[in-house]
C-alpha positions as a Markdown table, in Angstrom:
| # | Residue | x | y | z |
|---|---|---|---|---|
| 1 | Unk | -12.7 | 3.5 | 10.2 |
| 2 | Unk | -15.5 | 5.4 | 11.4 |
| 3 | Unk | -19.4 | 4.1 | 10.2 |
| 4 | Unk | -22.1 | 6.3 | 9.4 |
| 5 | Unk | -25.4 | 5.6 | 7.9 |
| 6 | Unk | -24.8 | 4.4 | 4.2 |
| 7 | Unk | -28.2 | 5.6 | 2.7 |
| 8 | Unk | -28.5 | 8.8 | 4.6 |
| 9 | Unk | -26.8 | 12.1 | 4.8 |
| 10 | Unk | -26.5 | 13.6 | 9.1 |
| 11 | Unk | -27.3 | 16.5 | 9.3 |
| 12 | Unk | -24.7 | 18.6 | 10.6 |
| 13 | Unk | -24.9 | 18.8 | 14.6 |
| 14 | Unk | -25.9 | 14.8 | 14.5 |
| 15 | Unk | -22.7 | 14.3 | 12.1 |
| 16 | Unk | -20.3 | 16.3 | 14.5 |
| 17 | Unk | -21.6 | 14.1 | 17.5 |
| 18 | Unk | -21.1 | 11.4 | 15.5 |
| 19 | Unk | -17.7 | 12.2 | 14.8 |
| 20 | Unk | -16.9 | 13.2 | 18.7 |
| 21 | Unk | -17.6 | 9.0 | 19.1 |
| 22 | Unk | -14.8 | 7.5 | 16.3 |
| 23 | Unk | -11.7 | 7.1 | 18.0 |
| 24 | Unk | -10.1 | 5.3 | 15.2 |
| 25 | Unk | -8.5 | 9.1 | 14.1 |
| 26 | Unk | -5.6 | 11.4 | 13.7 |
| 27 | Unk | -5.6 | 14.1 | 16.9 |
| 28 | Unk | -3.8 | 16.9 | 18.0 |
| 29 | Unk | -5.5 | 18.7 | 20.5 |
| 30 | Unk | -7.8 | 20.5 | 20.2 |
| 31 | Unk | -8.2 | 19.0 | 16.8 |
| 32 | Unk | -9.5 | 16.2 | 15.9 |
| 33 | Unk | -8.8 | 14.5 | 11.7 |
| 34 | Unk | -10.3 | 11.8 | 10.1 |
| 35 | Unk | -12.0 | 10.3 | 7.1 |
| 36 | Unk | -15.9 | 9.9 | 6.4 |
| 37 | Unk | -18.3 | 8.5 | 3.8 |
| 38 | Unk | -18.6 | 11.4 | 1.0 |
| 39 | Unk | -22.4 | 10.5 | 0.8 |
| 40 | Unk | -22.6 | 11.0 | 4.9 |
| 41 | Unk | -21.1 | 14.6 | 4.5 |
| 42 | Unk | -23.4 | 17.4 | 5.4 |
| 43 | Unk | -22.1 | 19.8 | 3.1 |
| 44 | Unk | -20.7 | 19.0 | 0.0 |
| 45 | Unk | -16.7 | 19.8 | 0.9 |
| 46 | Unk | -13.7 | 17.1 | 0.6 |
| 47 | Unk | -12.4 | 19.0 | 3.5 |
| 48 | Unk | -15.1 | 19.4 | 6.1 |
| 49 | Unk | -13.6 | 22.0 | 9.3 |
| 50 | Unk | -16.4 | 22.1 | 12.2 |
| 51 | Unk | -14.4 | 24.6 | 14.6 |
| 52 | Unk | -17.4 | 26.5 | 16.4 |
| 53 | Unk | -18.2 | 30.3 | 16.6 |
| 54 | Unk | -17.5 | 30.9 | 20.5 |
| 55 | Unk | -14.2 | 30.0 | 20.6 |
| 56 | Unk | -13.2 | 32.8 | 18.3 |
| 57 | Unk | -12.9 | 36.7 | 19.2 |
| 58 | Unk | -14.1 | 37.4 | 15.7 |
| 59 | Unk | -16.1 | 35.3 | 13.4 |
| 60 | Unk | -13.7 | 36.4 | 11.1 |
| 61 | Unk | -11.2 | 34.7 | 12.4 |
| 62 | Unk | -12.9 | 31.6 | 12.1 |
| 63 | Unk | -14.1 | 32.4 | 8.3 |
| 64 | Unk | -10.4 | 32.9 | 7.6 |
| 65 | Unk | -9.2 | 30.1 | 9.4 |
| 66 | Unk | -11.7 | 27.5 | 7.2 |
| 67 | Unk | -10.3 | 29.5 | 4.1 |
| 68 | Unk | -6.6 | 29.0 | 5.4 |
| 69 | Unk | -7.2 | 25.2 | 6.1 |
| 70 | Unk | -8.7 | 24.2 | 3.0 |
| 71 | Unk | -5.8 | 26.1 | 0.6 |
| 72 | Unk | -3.6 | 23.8 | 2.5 |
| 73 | Unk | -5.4 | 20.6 | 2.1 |
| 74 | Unk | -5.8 | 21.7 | -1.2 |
| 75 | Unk | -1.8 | 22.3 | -1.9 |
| 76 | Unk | -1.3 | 19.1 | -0.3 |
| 77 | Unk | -4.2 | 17.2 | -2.2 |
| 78 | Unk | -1.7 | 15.6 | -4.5 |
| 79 | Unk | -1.2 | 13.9 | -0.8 |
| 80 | Unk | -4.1 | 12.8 | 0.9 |
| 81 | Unk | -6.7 | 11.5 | -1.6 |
| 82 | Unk | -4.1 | 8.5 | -1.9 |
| 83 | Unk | -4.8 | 7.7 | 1.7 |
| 84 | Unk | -8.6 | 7.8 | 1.2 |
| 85 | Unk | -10.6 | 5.0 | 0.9 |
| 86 | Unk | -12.4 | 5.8 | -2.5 |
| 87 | Unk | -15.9 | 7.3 | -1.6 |
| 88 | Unk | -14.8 | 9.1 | 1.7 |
| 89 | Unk | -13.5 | 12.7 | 2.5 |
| 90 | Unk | -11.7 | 14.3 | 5.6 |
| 91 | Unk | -13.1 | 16.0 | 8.2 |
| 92 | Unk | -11.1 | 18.5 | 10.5 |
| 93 | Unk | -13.0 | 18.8 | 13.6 |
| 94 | Unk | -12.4 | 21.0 | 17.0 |
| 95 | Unk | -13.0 | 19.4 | 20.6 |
| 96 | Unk | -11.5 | 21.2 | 22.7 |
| 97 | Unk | -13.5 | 23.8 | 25.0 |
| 98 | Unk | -11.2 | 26.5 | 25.2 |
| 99 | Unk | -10.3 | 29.9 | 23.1 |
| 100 | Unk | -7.9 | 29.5 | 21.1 |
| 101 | Unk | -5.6 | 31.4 | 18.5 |
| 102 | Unk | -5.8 | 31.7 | 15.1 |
| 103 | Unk | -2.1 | 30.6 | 15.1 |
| 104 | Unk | -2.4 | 27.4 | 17.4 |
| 105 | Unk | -5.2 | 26.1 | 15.7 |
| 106 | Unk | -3.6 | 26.0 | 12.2 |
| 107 | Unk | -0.6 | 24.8 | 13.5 |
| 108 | Unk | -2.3 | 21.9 | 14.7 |
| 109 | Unk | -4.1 | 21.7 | 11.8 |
| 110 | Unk | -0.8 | 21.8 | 9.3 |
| 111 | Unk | 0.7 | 18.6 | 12.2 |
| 112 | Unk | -2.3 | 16.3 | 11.1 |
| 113 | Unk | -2.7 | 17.0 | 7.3 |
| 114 | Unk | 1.6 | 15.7 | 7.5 |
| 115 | Unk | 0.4 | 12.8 | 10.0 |
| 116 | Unk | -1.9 | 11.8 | 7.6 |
| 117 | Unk | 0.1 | 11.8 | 4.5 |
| 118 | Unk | 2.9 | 10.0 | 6.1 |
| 119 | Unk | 0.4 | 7.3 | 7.3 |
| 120 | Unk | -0.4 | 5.3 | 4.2 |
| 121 | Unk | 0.9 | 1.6 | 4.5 |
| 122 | Unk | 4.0 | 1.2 | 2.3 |
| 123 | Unk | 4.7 | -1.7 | 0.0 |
| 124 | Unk | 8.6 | -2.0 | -1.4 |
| 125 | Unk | 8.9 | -4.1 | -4.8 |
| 126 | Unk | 11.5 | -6.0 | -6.4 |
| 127 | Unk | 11.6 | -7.1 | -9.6 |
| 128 | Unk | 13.6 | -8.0 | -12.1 |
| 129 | Unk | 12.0 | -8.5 | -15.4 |
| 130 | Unk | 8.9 | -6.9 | -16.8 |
| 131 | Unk | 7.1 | -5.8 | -14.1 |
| 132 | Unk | 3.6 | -7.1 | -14.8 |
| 133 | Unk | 2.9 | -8.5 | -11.5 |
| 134 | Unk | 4.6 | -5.5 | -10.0 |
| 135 | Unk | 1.9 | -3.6 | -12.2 |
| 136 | Unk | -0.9 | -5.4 | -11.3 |
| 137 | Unk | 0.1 | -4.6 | -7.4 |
| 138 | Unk | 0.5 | -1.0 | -8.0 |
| 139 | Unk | -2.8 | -0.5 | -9.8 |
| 140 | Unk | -4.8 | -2.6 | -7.5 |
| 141 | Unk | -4.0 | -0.2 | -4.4 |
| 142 | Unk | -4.2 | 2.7 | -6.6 |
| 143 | Unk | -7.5 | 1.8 | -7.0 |
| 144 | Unk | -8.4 | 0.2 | -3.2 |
| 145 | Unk | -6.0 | 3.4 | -1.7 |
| 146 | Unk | -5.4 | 1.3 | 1.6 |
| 147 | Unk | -1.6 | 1.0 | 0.6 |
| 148 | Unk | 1.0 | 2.0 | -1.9 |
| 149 | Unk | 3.8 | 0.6 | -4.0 |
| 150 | Unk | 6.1 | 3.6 | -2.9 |
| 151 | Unk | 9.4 | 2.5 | -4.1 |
| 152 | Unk | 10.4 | -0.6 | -6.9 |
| 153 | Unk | 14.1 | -1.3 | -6.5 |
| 154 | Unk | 15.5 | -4.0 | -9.6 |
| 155 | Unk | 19.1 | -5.5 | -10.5 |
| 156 | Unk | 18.5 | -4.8 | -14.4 |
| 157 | Unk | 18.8 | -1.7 | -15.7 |
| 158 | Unk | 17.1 | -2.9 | -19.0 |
| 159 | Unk | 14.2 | -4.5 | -17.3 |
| 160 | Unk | 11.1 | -3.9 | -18.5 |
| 161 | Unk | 9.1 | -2.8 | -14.7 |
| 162 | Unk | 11.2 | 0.4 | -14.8 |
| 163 | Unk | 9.0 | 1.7 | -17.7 |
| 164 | Unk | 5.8 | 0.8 | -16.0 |
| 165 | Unk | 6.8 | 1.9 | -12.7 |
| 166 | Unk | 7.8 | 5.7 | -15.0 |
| 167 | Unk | 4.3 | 5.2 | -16.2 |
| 168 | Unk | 2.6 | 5.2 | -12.5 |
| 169 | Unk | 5.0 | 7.5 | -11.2 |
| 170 | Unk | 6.3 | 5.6 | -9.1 |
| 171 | Unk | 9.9 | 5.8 | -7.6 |
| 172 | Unk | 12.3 | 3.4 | -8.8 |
| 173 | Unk | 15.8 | 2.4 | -7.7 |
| 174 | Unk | 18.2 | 0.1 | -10.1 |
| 175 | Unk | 21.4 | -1.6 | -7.6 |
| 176 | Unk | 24.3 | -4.2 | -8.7 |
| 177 | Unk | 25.7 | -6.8 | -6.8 |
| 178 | Unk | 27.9 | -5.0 | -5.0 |
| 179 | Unk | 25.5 | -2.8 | -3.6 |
| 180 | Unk | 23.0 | -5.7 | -2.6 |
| 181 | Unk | 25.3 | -8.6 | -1.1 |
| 182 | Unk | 28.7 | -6.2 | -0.4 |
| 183 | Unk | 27.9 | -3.2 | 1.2 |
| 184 | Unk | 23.9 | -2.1 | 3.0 |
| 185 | Unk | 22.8 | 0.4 | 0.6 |
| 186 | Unk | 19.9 | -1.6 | -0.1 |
| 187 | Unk | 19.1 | -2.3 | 3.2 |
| 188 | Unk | 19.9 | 1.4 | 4.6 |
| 189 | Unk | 17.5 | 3.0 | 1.9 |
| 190 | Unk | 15.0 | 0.1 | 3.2 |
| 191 | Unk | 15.8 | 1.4 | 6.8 |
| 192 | Unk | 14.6 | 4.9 | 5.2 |
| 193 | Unk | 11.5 | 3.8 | 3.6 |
| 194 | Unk | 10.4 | 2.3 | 6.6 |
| 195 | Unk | 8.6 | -0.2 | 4.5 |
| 196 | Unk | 5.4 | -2.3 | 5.6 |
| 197 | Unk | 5.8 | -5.1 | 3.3 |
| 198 | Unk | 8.5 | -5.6 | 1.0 |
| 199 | Unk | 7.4 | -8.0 | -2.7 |
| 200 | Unk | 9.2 | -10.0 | -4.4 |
| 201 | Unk | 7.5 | -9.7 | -7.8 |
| 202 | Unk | 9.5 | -11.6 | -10.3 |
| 203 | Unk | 13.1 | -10.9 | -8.7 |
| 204 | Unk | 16.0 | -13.7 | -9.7 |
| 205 | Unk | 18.4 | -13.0 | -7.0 |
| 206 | Unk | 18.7 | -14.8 | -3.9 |
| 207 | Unk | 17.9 | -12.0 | -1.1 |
| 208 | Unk | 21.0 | -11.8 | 1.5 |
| 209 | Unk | 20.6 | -12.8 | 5.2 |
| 210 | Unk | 20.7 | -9.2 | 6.3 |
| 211 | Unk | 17.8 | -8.5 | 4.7 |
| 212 | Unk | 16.0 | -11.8 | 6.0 |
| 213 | Unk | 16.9 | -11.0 | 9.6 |
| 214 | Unk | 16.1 | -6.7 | 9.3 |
| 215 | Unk | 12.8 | -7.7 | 8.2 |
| 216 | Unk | 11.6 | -11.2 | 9.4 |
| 217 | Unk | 8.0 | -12.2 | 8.3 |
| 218 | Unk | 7.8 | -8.7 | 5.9 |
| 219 | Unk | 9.3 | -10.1 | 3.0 |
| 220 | Unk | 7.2 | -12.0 | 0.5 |
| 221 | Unk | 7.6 | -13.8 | -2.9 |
| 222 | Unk | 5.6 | -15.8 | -5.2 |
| 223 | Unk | 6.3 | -18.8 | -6.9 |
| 224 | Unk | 5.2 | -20.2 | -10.3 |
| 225 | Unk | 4.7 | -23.5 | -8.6 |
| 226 | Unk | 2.9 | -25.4 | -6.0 |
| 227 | Unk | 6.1 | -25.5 | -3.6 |
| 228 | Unk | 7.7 | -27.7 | -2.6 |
| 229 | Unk | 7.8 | -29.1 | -6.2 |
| 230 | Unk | 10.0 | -27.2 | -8.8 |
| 231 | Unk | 11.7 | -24.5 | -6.8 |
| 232 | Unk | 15.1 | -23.5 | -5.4 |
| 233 | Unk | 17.7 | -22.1 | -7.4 |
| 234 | Unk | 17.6 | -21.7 | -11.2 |
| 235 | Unk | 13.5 | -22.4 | -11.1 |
| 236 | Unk | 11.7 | -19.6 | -12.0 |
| 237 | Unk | 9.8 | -18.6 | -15.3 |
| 238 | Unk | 9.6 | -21.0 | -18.5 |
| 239 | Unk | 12.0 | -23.3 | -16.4 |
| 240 | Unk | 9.5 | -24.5 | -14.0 |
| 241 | Unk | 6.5 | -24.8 | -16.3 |
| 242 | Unk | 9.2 | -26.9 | -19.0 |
| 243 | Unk | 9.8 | -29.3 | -16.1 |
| 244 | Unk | 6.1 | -29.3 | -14.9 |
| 245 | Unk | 5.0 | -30.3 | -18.4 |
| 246 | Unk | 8.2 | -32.8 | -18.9 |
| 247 | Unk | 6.8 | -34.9 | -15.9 |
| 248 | Unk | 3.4 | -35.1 | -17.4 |
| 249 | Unk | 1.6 | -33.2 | -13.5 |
| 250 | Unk | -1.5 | -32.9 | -14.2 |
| 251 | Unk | -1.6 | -29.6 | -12.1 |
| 252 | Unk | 0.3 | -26.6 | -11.2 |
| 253 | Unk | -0.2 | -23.0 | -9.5 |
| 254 | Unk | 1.6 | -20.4 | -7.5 |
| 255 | Unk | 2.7 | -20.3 | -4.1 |
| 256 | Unk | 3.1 | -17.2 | -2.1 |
| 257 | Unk | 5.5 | -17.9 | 0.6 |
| 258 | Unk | 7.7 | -15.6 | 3.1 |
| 259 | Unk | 11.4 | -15.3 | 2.1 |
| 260 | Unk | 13.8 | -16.8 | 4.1 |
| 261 | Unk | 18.0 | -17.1 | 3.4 |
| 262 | Unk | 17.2 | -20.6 | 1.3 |
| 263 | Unk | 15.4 | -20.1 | -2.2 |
| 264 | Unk | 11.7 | -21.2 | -2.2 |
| 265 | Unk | 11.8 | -22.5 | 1.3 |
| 266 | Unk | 9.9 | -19.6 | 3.4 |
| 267 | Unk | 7.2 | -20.4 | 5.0 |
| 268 | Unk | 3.7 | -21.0 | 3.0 |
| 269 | Unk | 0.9 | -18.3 | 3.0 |
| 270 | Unk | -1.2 | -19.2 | 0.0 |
| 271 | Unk | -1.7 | -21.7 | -2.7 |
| 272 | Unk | -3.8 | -21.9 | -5.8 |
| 273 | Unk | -4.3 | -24.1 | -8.7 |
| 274 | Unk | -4.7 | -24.8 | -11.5 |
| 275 | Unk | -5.0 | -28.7 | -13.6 |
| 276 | Unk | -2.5 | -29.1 | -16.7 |
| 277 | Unk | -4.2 | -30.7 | -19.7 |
| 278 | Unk | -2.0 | -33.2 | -22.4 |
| 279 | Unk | -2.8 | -30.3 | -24.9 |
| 280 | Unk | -0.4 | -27.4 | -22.8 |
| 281 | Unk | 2.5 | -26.1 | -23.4 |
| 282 | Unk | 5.1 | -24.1 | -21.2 |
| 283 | Unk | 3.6 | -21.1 | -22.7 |
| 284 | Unk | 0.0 | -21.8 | -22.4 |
| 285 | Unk | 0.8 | -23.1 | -19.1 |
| 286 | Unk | 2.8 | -19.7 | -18.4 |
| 287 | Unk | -0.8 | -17.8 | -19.4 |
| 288 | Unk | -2.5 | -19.9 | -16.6 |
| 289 | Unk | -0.3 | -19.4 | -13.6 |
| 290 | Unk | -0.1 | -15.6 | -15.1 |
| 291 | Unk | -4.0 | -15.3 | -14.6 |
| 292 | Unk | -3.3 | -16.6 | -10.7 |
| 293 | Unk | -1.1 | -14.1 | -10.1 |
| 294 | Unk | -2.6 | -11.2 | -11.2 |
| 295 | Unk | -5.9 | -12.4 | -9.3 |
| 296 | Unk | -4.6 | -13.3 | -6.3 |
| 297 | Unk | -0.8 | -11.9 | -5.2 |
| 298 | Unk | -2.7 | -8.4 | -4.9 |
| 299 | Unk | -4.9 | -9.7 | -2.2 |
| 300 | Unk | -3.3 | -11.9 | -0.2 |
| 301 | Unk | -0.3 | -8.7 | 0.0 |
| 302 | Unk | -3.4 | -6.6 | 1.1 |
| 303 | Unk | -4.2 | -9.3 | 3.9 |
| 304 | Unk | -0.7 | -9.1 | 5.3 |
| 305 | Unk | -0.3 | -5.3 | 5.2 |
| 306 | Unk | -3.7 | -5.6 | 7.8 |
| 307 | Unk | -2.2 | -8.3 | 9.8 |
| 308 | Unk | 0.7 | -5.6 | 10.2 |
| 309 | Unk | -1.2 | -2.9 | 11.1 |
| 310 | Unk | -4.1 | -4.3 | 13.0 |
């Protein structure tokens, strides 16, 4: 990410030298795309396009082109501001030397604004009840716009994320067993997706080895437990904090661990706790492992998706 002064604004020659520095950008010759700090931004523009007067015929052409370039960011807007950082715009800059057409220019131009809408880091969700930790994902990048929840697959029709995902327009799939362990529709609209992470957010079906050994290390899960204790099959929900309680622990917590072809038995990322008091119940407990989650699941899914792309 390019890094400007955070108090300042450049003025605009020192701001396109600046800019001529960051190589961490989007380029198709002779163009140059990437994002800025809005308070850095010499002119007040989401779009900034620095393309100077000599290497135009007519400064017409250039007045026309910056017209042209903005109606396309703009029809594409419901694009790109999801792959900005909040507090930062786009700059569209020219370093070439060269004349150049009208035509060749906003090619190039049309190439990046597509690069950079593709580029956003995807996140795949599973689920198969009511979707609040799928929520709580989706929201949190909404907000942070480093990644997306771009497509929640479940094996319940009636489950409850499918509302919330309709609610964040957000794409949703719904599959049967047949589709998941018998044929690879799941794992050829996976393929498609191209996925950067894929969640397991509350989903009760053991994932199939295909899908373990397409994507090793990119599938995740969480756990209502602190794992090893009270997983595998048939432990998930009220079932684990029942037996957690039955055997008087006096603590609990989630574990988010990579997904393997055995239930509960990936690989460890994170832990957190939380103590059990004489006074809980399943449900109460249920409340405290729900308040991990939500804080937690969200970030450590954000410190993988920058392991995968660093």
């Amino acid at each position: 990410m390019p890094t400007f002064p955070k108090t300042e604004k450049l003025c605009k020659r020192d701001f396109i030298q600046t800019l001529f520095q960051q190589a961490n950008s989007f380029s198709c010759y002779p163009l140059k795309l990437l994002y800025v700090p809005i308070q850095a931004m010499p002119v007040p523009y989401q779009l900034l396009v620095s393309v100077p007067k000599r290497h135009f015929k007519r400064a017409v052409d250039r007045n026309c082109l910056k017209r042209r370039l903005r109606e396309s960011y703009r029809l594409q807007k419901h694009l790109l501001p999801k792959n900005l950082p909040k507090g930062y715009a786009l700059a569209l800059i020219y370093i070439g030397k060269e004349k150049i057409s009208y035509a060749k220019i906003s090619h190039c131009a049309q190439w990046l604004f597509t690069q950079f809408a593709n580029a956003m880091r995807k996140i795949i969700v599973f689920a198969s009840g009511s979707g609040s930790n799928a929520e709580r994902i989706a929201t949190y990048f909404q907000e942070k716009r480093t990644a997306q929840v771009s497509l929640i697959l479940s094996n319940n029709p009636q489950a409850g994320v499918l509302a919330r995902a309709k609610r964040l327009a957000i794409p949703t799939v719904v599959f049967d067993r047949q589709a998941f362990y018998h044929s690879s529709v799941v794992l050829d609209l996976l393929k498609a997706q191209q996925p950067d992470l894929i969640v397991l957010a509350g989903f009760l079906w053991k994932v199939p080895e295909a899908l373990t050994e397409a994507y090793p290390n990119q599938i995740v899960n969480i756990h209502p437990s602190l794992l090893p204790k009270y997983g595998g099959k048939g432990m998930y929900g009220a079932h684990v904090h029942t037996a957690v309680i039955e055997h008087a622990e006096t603590e609990s917590g989630i574990s988010i661990h990579y997904v393997n072809e055995h239930y509960d038995e990936g690989n460890i990322i994170f832990q957190a706790k939380t103590d059990v008091l004489p006074t809980d119940t399943p449900d109460t407990l249920a409340e405290k492992i729900h308040l991990l989650e939500y804080e937690h699941f969200p970030k450590i899914i954000e410190q993988l998706i920058n392991q995968t792309t660093s």
